[in-house]
C-alpha positions in Angstrom: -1.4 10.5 -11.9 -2.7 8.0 -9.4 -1.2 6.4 -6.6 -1.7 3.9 -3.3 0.1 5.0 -0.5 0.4 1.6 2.0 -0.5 1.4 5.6 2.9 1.9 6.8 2.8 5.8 5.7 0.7 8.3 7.6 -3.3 9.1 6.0 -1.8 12.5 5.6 0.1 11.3 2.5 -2.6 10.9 0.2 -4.1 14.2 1.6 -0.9 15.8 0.2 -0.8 14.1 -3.1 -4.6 15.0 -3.5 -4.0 18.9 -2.3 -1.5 18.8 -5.5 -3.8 17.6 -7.9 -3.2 14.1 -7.8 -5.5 10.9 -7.0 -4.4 9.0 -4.5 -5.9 6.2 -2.6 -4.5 4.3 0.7 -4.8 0.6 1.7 -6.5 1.8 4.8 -9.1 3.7 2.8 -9.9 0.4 0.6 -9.3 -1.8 4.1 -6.5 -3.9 2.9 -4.3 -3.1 6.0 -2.7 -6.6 6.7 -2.3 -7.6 2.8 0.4 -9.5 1.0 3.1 -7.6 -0.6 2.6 -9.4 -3.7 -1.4 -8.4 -3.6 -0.8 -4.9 -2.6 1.9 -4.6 -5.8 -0.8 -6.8 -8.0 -3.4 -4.1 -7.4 -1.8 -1.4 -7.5 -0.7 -2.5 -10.9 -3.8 -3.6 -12.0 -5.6 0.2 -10.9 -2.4 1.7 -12.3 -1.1 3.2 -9.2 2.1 4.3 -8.4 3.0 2.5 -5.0 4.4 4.4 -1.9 5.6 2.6 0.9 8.3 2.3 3.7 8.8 -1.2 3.1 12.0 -2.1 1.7 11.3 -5.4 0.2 9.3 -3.3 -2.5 13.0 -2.1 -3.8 13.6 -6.2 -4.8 13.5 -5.6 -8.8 13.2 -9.0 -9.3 10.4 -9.4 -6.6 9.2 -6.4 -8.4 10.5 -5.5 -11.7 9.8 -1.9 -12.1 9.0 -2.4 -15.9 5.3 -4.4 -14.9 4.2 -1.0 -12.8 2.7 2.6 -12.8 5.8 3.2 -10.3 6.8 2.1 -6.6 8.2 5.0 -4.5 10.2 3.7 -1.4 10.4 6.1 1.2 13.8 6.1 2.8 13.8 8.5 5.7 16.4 8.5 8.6 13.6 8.0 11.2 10.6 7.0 10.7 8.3 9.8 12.3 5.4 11.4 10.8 6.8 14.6 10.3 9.6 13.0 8.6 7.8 11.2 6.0 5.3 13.7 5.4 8.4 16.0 4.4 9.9 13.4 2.3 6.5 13.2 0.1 6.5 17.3 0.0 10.2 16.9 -1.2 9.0 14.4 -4.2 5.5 16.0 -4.7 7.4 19.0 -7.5 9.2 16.6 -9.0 5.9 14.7 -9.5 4.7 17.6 -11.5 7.7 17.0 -14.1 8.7 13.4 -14.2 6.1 10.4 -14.2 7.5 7.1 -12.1 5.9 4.5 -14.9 8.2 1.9 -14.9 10.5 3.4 -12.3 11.7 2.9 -9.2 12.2 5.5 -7.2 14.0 5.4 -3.9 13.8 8.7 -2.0 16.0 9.6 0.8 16.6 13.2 2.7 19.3 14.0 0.1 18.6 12.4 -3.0 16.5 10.4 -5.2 17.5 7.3 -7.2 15.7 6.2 -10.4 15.6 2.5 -10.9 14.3 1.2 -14.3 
């Protein structure tokens, strides 16, 4: 699976998506920091990536109909703090290993997970 982890998450995202096998790419590897939204989701799309981000306006369906992706995963932590994220993505990273977000979105908070088609 392949994702693109958006500026707003710490580089040590994609470092744990890689150590678990998977390919993942950020938008300040490729030097995008600054994009659209509607570019970042475009590409994404096109590379079929599975979007992560902070940013709340990715959760619009109808600014972003889940249907047209590889996946968006919005983080929803109660603060925003390094350590806080990166153990959000550790929380999603096994069920990663079972359950593909194509067409999904996902919405991951410190006690649950909702799945959006």
């Amino acid at each position: 699976m392949k994702f693109k982890a958006d500026e707003n998450l710490p580089f040590e995202v994609a470092s744990l998506l890689r150590e678990a096998g998977f390919d993942a790419h950020t938008v300040w590897d490729e030097t995008l920091s600054g994009a659209q939204d509607e570019m970042l989701a475009d590409l994404a799309r096109t590379e079929a990536r599975v979007f992560l981000t902070l940013d709340l306006d990715f959760a619009n369906i109808r600014a972003y109909p889940p249907s047209r992706h590889a996946g968006i995963i919005v983080l929803r932590p109660p603060t925003q703090d390094k350590l806080t994220v990166l153990n959000l993505i550790r929380r999603v990273i096994p069920i990663l290993q079972d359950r593909r977000p194509a067409g999904e979105l996902w919405i991951v908070q410190s006690d649950r997970i909702r799945f959006r088609h």
